[in-house]
Phi, psi and omega in degrees: 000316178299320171291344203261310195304317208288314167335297217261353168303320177316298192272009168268331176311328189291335174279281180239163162296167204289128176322149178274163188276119153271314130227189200226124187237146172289014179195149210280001177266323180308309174279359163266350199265339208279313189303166183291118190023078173036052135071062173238340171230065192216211086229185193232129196228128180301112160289095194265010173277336192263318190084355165268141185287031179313149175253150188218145180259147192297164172235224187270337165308294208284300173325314194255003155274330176310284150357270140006264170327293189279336164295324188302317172295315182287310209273315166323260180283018120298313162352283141345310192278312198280309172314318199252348158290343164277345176290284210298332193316309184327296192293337169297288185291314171330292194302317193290291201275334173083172178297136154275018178273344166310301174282351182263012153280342197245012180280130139355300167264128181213085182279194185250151217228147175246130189250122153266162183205067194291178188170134178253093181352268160344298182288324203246016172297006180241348180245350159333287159314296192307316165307334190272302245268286188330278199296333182257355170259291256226307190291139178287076194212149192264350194247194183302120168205109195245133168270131163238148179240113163240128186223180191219139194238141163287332194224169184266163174212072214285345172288307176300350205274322178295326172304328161307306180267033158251337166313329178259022198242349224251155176212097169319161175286154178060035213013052132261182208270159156203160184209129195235131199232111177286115159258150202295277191326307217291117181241025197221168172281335182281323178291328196291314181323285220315305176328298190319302194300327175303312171286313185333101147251025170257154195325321217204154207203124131271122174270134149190140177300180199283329185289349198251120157254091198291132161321144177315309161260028171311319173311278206302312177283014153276351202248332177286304176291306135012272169300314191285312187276314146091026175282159187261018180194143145233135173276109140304177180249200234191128140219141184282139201252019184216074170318308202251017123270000182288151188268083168284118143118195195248142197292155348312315183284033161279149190205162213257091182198357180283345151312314186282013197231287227275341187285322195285302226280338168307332210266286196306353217253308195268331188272341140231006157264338166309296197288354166264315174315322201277311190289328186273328196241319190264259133184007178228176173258206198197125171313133169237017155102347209195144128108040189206137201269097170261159172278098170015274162297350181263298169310340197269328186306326179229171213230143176281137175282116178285014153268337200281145165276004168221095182273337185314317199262348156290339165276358180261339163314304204285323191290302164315309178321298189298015204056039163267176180229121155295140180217149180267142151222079217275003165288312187296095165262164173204141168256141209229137143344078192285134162007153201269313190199193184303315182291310180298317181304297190340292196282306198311298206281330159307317193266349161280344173254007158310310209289326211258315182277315152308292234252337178288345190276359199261281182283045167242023170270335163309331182320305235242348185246302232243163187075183155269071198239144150299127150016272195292330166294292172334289154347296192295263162352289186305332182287325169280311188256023159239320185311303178354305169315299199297315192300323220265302177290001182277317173307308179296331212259295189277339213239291180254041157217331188267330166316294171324331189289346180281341172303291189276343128291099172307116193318038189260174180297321178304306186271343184248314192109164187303287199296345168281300190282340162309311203292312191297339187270321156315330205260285177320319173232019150243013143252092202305196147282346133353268167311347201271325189305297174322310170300334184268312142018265216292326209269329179277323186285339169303284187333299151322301189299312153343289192287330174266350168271003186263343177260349166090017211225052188274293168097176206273173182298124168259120196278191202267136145280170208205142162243137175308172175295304149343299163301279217321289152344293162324275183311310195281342164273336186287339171271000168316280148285359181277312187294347179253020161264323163332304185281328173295303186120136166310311192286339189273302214281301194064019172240154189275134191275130189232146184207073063123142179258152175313287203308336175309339199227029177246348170288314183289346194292289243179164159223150193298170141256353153254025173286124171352127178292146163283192140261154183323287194305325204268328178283358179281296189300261191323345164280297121023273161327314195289315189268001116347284182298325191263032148308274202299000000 
């Protein structure tokens, strides 16, 4: 105990010098009973020139760990708090009022919706079609619903592209329409919207990316909440629809579970930190690029940035700025695509968070001076895209650097005092370790993003890669079956266990954009080849 006190005199000394001695006892119980208000700003340190238990008041190391903690704590559990008032708030109206897909069935008015569908060619040409097939089938909605898929390609691809305009010759259910619209100019996912927004004539215009397929009522309960709330945007939510292929960890010791981790992390996001964002601070929800019902004209007002690496969240910024009001319904799902494997999570979430950090540094001179904004909206703005920073270095300072310091000083009342070890232990269970993992994740991509923008090294929008639908099938029955041969036993099963790899599915994953154009035969012969492999 004593080597252990001096160790940590050692390392607080190195910050500041050592707190003075408030008295001295002959038994280290004696100096836990002893201390100034029952030991909550004190500890106690061994003399071994004396043989006495002296006690000491924190000093400034000890003041600004403290700090530290009890913000870290008080935030935990506000946090905690807010998470389980949206739970229960949730459950309560489910019971009481029941789905709103009942009432948005029995609404009257159903005007007509124009579906954009942007899309980069090269990349999403294999999943492109099942989706406009998706959306023209599978969505629920009674009134007018015209699709356009407008993308943009670096090289020509003349089988999908003719296919794409034979689309529009075709006759859907429920009469609706397609339209497939090549823009030229175009190298982004914000120049195809833009386009888009010039032809759009109906009252109401739905976004989703090439990758998504919204549940049959998604639509409708995006239109109901609308109506009803009487808003220029309502946002949906996200889940991943292909679990059982993504490739978690590095080959050999990889395993299909990273759709299911990123599927977790959707869930927790949209069903409760989103709706704690919206209900406590921001007093609105916020556009997220896909799955969200706009009013035409209020969207047409501002234009997507072709620079921004998140233009979705740069349009949600002008749009607040301007008063408009967003609202989450976070019951409208649609399901998406996760990264092909670690590295595609990788790069995607560095350019959301590139993205989140150029554009809150673009507008935040804007929070506090500029727009049609409330008090609590303002408020509401610095807290999401600016505090954010600051809580990310608070986290790092009480959680991986001040924590760690309790391994080698043990965390008891004689050495940190009563008021260090509560807040840490509040800090401990209301963020698991889970959450904490996770923190360190998200803490390495702030860095990066810090260093390319400070360096100037951001570089052009880089899209997500996609495995065809066809791979998707494939891996999941083949991870399918590897589980009931686990669970039956090689001997009973008599089969061999195989389980399918990331690189299996990167022949099909992407084209260069500066790769050689095909020809008709040659892109049939490459297709052809492609669906070989991921036979095999």
């Amino acid at each position: 105990a004593g080597a252990q006190q001096d160790s940590l005199d050692l390392g607080r000394a190195m910050v500041v010098p050592p707190a003075a001695s408030v008295g001295c006892f002959s038994s280290l119980q004696a100096a836990l009973d002893g201390r100034a208000l029952m030991g909550w700003f004190s500890y106690v340190k061994l003399r071994e020139d004396t043989g006495l238990t002296c006690v000491r008041a924190y000093g400034l190391f000890e003041w600004l760990f403290l700090g530290m903690l009890s913000l870290m704590a008080v935030l935990s559990l506000a946090t905690c708090a807010c998470v389980a008032f949206i739970f229960f708030r949730r459950l309560v109206k489910r019971v009481v009022r029941g789905s709103n897909v009942k009432d948005a069935r029995t609404l009257q008015d159903f005007p007509s919706i124009a579906v954009v569908i942007p899309c980069y060619l090269p990349n999403e040409q294999y999943i492109i079609e099942e989706t406009i097939e998706w959306i023209m089938h599978k969505v629920e909605y009674p009134g007018g619903l015209h699709v356009a898929v407008v993308y943009n390609t670096p090289v020509e691809l003349p089988d999908i592209q003719r296919r794409l305009v034979e689309l529009e010759g075709v006759s859907w259910p429920l009469g609706r329409s397609f339209k497939a619209l090549h823009v030229q100019e175009s190298r982004s996912k914000a120049a195809n919207l833009n386009a888009a927004m010039k032809i759009v004539k109906d009252p109401y215009v739905v976004i989703y990316d090439a990758d998504h397929h919204p549940d049959p009522d998604s639509l409708l309960l995006l239109w109901e909440k609308m109506s009803r709330k009487g808003v220029d945007c309502v946002q949906g939510s996200y889940y991943m629809r292909n679990l059982g292929q993504n490739q978690f960890g590095c080959r050999p010791c990889s395993f299909p579970f990273l759709a299911r981790i990123i599927d977790a992390e959707f869930f927790t996001d949209w069903f409760l930190m989103k709706l704690v964002t919206r209900t406590f601070f921001l007093g609105n929800g916020y556009f997220s690029g896909s799955n969200a019902l706009w009013k035409t004209d209020v969207l047409a007002t501002r234009e997507f940035s072709i620079e921004a690496q998140t233009e979705d969240v740069d349009m949600a910024i002008q749009q607040l700025l301007d008063g408009r009001r967003i609202e989450f319904c976070a019951e409208s799902r649609s399901g998406e695509l996760a990264p092909v494997d670690c590295n595609g999570m990788w790069k995607q979430r560095l350019r959301w968070t590139i993205g989140w950090d150029e554009t809150s540094l673009k507008h935040s001179g804007a929070f506090t001076d500029t727009g049609s904004l409330s008090c609590r909206a303002r408020c509401g703005l610095v807290w999401t895209f600016l505090v954010r920073w600051a809580m990310t270095l608070l986290t790092v300072g009480a959680v991986y650097i001040g924590l760690p310091l309790t391994t080698y000083w043990p965390l008891s009342d004689a050495v940190w005092g009563k008021s260090i070890i509560g807040s840490a232990a509040c800090v401990l269970v209301a963020s698991p370790f889970g959450f904490a993992t996770f923190f360190l994740f998200n803490f390495m991509l702030q860095l990066t993003s810090c260093f390319k923008l400070s360096t100037g090294r951001v570089g052009a929008w880089e899209v997500t890669k996609r495995a065809s639908p066809e791979s998707s099938k494939k891996q999941a029955a083949a991870n399918t079956s590897c589980a009931m041969d686990i669970e039956a036993g090689p001997a009973e099963s008599g089969l061999k266990i195989v389980i399918p790899q990331a690189g299996d599915l990167r022949e099909a994953s992407d084209l260069s954009p500066q790769a050689k154009t095909p020809s008709t035969a040659e892109s049939s012969e490459g297709s052809a080849r492609v669906g070989q492999a991921l036979s095999v």
